[in-house]
C-alpha positions as a Markdown table, in Angstrom:
| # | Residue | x | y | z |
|---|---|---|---|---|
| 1 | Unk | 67.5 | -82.0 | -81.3 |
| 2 | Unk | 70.3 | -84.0 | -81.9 |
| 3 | Unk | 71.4 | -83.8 | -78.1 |
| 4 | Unk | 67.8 | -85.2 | -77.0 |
| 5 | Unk | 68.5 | -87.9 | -79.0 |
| 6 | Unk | 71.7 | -88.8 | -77.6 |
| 7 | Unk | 70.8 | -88.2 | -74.3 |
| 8 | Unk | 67.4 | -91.2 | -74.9 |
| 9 | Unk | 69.9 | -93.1 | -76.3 |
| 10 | Unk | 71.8 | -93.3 | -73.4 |
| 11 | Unk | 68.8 | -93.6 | -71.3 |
| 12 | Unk | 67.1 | -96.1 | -73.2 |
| 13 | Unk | 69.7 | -98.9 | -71.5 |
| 14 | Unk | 69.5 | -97.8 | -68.4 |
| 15 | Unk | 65.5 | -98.2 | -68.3 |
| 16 | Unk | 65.8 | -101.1 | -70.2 |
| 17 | Unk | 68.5 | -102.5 | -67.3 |
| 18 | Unk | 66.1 | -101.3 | -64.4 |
| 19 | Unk | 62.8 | -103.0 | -65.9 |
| 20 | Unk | 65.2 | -106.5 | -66.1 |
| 21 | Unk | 65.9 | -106.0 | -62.9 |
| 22 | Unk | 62.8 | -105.4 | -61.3 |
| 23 | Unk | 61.4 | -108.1 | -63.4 |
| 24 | Unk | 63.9 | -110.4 | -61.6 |
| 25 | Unk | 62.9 | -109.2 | -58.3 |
| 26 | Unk | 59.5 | -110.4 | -59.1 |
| 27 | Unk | 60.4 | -113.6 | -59.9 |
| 28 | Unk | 62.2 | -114.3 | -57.2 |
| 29 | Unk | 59.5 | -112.9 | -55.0 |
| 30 | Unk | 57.3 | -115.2 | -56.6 |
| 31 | Unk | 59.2 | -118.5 | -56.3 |
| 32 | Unk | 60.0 | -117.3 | -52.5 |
| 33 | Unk | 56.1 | -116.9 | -52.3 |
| 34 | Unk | 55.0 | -119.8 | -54.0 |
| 35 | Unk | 57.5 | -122.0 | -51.9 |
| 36 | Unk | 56.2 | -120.7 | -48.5 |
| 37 | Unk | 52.8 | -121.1 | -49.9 |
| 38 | Unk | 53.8 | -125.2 | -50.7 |
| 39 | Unk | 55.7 | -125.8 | -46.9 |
| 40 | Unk | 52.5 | -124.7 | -45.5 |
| 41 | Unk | 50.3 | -127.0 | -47.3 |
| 42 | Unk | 52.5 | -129.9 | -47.0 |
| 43 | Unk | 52.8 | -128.4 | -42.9 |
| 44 | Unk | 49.1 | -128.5 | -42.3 |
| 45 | Unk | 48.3 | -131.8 | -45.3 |
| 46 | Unk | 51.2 | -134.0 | -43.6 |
| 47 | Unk | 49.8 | -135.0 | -40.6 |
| 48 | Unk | 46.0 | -135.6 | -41.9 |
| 49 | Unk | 48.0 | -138.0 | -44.4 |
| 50 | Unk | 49.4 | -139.2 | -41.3 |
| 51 | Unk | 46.2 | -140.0 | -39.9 |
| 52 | Unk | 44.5 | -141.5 | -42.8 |
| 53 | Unk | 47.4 | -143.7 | -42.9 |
| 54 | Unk | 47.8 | -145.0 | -39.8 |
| 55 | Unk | 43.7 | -146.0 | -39.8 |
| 56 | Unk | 44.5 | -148.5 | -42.4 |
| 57 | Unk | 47.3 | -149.7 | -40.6 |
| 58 | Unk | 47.8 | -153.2 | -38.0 |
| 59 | Unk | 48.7 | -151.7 | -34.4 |
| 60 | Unk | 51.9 | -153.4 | -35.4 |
| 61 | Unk | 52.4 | -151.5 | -38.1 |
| 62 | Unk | 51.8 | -147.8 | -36.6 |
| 63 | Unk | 55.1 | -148.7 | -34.4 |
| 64 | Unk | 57.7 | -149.0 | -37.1 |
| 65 | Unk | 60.3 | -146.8 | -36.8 |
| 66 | Unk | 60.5 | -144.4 | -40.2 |
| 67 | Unk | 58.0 | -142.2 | -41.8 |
| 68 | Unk | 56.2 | -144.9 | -43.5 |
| 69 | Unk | 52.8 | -143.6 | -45.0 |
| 70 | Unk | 52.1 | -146.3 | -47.0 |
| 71 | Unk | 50.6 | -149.1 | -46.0 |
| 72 | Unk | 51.3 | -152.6 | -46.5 |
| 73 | Unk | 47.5 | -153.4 | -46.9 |
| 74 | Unk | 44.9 | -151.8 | -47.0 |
| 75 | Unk | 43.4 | -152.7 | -43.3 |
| 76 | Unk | 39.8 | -152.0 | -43.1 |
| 77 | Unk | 39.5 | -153.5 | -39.5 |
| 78 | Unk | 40.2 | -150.5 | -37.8 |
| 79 | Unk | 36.7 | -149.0 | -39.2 |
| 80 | Unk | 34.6 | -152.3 | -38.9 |
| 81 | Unk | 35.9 | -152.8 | -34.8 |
| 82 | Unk | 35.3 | -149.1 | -33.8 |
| 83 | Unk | 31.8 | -149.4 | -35.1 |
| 84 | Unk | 31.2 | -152.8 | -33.9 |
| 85 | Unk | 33.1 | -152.2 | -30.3 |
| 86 | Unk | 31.9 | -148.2 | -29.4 |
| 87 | Unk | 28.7 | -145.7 | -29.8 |
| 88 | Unk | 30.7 | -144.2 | -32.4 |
| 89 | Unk | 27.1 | -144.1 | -34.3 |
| 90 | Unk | 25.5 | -142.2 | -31.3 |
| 91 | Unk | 28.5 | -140.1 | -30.7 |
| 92 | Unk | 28.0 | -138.7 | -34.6 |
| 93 | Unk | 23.8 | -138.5 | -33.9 |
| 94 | Unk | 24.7 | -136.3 | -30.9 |
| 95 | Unk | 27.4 | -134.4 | -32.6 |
| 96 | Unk | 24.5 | -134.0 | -35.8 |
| 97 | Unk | 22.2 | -133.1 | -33.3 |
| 98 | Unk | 23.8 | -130.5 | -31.3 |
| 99 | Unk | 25.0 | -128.9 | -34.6 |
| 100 | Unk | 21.6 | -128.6 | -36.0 |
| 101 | Unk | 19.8 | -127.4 | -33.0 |
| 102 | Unk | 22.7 | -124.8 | -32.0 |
| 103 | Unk | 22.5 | -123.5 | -36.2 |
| 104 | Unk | 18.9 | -123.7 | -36.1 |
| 105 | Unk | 19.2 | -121.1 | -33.2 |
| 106 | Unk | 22.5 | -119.0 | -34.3 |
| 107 | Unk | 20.4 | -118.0 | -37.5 |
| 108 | Unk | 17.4 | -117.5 | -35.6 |
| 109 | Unk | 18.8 | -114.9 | -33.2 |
| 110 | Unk | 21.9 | -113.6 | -34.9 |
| 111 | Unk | 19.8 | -112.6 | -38.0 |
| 112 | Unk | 17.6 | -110.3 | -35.8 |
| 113 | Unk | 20.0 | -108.6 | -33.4 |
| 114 | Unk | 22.4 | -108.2 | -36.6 |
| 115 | Unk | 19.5 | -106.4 | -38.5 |
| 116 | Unk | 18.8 | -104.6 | -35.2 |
| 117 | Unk | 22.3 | -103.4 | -34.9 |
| 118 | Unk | 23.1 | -102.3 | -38.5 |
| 119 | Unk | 20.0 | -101.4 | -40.3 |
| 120 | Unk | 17.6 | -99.7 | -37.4 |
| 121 | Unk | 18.3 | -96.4 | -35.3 |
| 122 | Unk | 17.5 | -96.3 | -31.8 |
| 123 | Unk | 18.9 | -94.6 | -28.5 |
| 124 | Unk | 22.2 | -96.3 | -27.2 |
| 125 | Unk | 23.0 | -98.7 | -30.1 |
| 126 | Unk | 26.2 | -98.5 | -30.4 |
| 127 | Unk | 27.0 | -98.8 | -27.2 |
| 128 | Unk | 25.4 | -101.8 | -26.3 |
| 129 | Unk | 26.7 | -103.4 | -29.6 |
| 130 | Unk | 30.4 | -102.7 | -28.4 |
| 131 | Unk | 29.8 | -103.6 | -25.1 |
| 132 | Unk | 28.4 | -106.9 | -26.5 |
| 133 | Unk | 31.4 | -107.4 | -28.8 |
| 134 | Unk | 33.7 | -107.1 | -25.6 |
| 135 | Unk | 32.3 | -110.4 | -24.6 |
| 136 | Unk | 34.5 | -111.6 | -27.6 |
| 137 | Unk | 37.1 | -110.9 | -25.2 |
| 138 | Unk | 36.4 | -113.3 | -22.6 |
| 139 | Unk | 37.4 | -117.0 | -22.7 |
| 140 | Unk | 34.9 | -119.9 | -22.3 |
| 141 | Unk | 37.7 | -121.1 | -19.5 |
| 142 | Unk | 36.5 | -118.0 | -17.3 |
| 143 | Unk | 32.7 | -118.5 | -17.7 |
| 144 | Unk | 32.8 | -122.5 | -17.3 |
| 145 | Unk | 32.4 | -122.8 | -13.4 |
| 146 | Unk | 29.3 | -120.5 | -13.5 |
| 147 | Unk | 27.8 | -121.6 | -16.8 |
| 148 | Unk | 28.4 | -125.2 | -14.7 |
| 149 | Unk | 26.5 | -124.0 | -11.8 |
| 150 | Unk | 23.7 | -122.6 | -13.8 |
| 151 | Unk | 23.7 | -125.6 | -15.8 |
| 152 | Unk | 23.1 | -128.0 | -12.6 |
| 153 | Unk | 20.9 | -125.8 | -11.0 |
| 154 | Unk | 18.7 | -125.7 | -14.0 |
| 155 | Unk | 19.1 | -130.1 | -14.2 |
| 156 | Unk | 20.6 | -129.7 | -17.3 |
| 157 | Unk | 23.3 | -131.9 | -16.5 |
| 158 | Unk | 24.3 | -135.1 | -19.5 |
| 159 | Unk | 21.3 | -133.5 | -21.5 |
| 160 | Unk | 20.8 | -132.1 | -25.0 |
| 161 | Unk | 20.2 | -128.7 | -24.0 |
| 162 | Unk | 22.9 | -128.5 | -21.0 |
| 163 | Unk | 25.6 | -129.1 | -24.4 |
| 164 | Unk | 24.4 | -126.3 | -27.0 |
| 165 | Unk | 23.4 | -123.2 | -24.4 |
| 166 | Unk | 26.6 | -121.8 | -24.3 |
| 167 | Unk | 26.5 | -121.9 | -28.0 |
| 168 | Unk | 22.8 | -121.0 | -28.7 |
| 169 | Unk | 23.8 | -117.6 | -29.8 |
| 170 | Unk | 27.8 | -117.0 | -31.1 |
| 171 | Unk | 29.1 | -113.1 | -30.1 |
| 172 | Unk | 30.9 | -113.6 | -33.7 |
| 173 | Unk | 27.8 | -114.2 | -35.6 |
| 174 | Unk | 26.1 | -110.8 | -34.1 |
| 175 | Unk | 29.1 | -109.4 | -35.8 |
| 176 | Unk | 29.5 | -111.4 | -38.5 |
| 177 | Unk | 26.2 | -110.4 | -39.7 |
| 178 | Unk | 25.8 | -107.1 | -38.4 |
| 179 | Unk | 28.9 | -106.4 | -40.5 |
| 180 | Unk | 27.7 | -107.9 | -43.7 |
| 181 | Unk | 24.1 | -106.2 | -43.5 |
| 182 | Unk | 26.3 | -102.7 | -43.2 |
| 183 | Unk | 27.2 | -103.3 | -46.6 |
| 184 | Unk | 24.1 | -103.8 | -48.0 |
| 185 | Unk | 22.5 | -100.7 | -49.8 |
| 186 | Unk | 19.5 | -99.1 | -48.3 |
| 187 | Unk | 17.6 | -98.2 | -51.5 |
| 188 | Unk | 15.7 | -101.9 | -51.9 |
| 189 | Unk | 14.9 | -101.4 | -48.1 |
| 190 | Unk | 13.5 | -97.6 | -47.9 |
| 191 | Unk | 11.3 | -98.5 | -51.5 |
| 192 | Unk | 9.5 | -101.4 | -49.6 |
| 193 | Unk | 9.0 | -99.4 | -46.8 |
| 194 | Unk | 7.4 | -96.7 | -49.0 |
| 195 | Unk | 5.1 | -99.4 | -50.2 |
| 196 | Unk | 4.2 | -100.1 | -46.6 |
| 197 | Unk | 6.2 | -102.9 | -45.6 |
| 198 | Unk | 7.0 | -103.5 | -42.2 |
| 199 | Unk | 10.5 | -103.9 | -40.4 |
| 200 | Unk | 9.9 | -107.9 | -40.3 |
| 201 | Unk | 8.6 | -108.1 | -44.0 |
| 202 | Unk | 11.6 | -105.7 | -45.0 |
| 203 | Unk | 13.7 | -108.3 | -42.9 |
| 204 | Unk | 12.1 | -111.3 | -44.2 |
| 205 | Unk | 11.8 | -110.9 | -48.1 |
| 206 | Unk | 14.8 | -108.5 | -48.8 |
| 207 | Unk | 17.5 | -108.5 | -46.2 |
| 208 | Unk | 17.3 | -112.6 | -45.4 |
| 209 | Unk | 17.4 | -113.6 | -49.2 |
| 210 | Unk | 20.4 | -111.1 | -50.1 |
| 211 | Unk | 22.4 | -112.4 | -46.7 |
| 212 | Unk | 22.8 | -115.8 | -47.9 |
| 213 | Unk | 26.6 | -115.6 | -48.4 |
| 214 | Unk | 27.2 | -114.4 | -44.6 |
| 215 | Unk | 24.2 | -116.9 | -43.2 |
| 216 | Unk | 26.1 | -119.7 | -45.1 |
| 217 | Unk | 29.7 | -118.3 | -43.5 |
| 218 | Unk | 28.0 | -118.4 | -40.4 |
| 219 | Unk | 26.6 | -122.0 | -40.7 |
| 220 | Unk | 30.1 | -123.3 | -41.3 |
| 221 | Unk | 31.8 | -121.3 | -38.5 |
| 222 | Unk | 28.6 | -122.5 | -36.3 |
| 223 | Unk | 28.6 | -126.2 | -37.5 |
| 224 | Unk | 32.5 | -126.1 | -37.4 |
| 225 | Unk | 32.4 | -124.7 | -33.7 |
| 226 | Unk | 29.9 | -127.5 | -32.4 |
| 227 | Unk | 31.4 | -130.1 | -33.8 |
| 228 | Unk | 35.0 | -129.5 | -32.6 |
| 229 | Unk | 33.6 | -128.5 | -29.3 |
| 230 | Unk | 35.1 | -130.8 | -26.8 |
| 231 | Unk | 35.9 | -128.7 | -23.4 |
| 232 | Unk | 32.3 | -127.5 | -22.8 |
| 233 | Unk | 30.8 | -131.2 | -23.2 |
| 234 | Unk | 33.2 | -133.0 | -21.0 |
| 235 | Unk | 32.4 | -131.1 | -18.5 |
| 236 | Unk | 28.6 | -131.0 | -18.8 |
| 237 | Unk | 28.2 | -135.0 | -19.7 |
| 238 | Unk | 29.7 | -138.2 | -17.6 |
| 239 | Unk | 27.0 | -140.9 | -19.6 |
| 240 | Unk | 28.5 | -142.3 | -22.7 |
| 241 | Unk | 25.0 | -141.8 | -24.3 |
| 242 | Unk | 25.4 | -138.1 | -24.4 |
| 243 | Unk | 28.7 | -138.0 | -25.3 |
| 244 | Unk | 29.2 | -135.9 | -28.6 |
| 245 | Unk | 32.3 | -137.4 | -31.0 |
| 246 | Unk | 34.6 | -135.0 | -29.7 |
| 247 | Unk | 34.1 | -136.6 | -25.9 |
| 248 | Unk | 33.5 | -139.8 | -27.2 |
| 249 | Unk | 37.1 | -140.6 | -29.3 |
| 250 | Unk | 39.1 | -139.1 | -26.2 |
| 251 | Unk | 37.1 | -141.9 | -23.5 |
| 252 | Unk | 39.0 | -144.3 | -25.8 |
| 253 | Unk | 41.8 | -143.6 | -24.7 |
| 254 | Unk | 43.2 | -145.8 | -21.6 |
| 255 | Unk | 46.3 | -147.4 | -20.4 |
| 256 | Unk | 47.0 | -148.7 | -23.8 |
| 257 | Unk | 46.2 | -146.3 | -27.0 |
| 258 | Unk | 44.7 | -148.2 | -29.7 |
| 259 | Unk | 46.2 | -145.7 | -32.2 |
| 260 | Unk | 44.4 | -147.7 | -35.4 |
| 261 | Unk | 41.0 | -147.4 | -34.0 |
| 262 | Unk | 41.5 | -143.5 | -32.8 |
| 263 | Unk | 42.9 | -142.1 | -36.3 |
| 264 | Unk | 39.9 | -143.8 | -37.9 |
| 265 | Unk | 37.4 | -142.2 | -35.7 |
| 266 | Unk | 39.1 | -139.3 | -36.4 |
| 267 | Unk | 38.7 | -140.1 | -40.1 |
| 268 | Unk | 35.0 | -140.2 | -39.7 |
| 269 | Unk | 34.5 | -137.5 | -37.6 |
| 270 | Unk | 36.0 | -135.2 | -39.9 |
| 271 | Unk | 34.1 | -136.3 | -43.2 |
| 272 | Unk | 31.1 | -134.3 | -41.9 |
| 273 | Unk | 33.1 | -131.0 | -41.8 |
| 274 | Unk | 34.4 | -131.6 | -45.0 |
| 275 | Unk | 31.6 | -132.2 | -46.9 |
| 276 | Unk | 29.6 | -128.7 | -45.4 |
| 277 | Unk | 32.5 | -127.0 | -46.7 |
| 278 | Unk | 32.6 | -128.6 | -49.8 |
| 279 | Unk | 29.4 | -127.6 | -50.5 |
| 280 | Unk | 28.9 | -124.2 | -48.8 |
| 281 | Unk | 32.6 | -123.2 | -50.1 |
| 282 | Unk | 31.5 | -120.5 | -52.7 |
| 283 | Unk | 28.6 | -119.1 | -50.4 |
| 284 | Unk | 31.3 | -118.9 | -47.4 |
| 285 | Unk | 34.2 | -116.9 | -49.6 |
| 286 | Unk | 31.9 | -114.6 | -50.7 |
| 287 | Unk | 30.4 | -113.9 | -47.3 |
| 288 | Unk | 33.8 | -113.6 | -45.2 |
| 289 | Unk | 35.0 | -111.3 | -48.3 |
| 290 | Unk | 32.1 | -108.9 | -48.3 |
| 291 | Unk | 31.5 | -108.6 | -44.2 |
| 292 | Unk | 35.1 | -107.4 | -43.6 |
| 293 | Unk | 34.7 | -104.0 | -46.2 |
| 294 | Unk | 32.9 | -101.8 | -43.8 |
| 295 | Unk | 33.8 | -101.6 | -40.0 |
């Protein structure tokens, strides 16, 4: 008895040295953590500060040497001239436009060949769905010339439709969805079939209103994707009336940069994307959270 004692005693310390210890370990971790996790914010915040800075600048101004992102004034004139000198206003129509018509079709058909994929069993499903999801695999650079010639022969050249058909339907929504609706039990669905509901009503009143968090990760990745799209509509439009915002801030460019006007284009064009994820932020967590459980 006495000797267990002793020998706790002794031991006592020695756990008592090793839980310090580790204890310091995860401190440090966390300050190494936490200070990686601050660089990277300040690496990606820096040069949108950058740019919000140098629209309220005097062309003047964005040339002094130093990194100066302050500005002397406040100079609004950068947003009154590019709204007053360019079709900024129907670059941002066409940009709103394009976005809603390619979302408008992205839920439309990724919805059904999602539910078709993950929730109904017929002959040579998986196949085609992995031979679909290869397409992934192959860059827009490689189908542009024949998407192009398609595109012309069908005189769909500087028009609405020529700019959203190679987005109408996204290989990543298929999965996106397909993934999510994996996840989802099968009880609510085989109880309204035993009541005599069809595939569509099944689709319609249980499986729609219980995907909202992967429909609303999908509009954002959808919007997102249309809005930034920039290589696909300069090569499809050459009339400044088609031209989405993307196209239309880099025709401003010319011998001489009018770096003031530019960043404040920028500014505007990226309010839009800002505000969708603003408001879609909780609905898009949960969505990308709960499609990536089940392969």
């Amino acid at each position: 008895m006495a000797q267990t004692q002793v020998i706790e005693a002794v031991a006592d310390p020695a756990l008592t040295i090793r839980s310090r210890r580790t204890q310091n370990w995860r401190r440090v971790g966390r300050i190494i953590l936490y200070a990686a996790l601050v660089m990277g914010v300040l690496f990606v915040t820096i040069p949108y500060l950058w740019m919000l800075s140098a629209s309220l600048k005097e062309e003047r101004e964005i040339y002094e040497p130093g990194l100066n992102f302050l500005p002397n004034s406040l100079y609004l004139q950068n947003y009154i001239d590019i709204v007053e000198d360019y079709q900024i206003i129907r670059w941002l129509f066409n940009s709103f436009l394009i976005g809603f018509i390619v979302i408008l079709s992205n839920m439309t058909f990724t919805v059904l060949a999602g539910y078709a994929f993950a929730r109904l069993r017929w002959p040579g499903r998986d196949i085609i769905f992995y031979t679909y999801l290869g397409a992934m695999m192959i860059p827009i650079q490689v189908r542009l010339i024949p998407s192009f010639i398609i595109i012309k022969e069908l005189g769909w050249v500087n028009t609405y439709q020529g700019i959203a058909s190679l987005q109408l339907v996204e290989f990543f929504g298929v999965f996106l969805i397909r993934q999510f609706m994996l996840n989802m039990p099968r009880e609510l669905e085989d109880a309204a079939r035993i009541d005599g509901c069809g595939w569509f009503r099944v689709l319609w009143q249980i499986i729609i209103p219980n995907s909202k968090p992967a429909l609303a990760a999908l509009a954002i990745f959808t919007f997102t994707a249309s809005w930034n799209n920039f290589l696909w509509p300069l090569v499809v439009i050459n009339q400044e009336h088609y031209m989405t915002i993307q196209v239309g801030l880099a025709s401003m460019k010319g011998e001489i940069i009018p770096w003031g006007l530019l960043m404040a284009g920028t500014m505007i064009s990226a309010v839009p994307l800002f505000i969708v994820y603003i408001i879609l932020q909780k609905l898009f967590t949960q969505g990308i959270v709960m499609s990536g459980i089940k392969g």
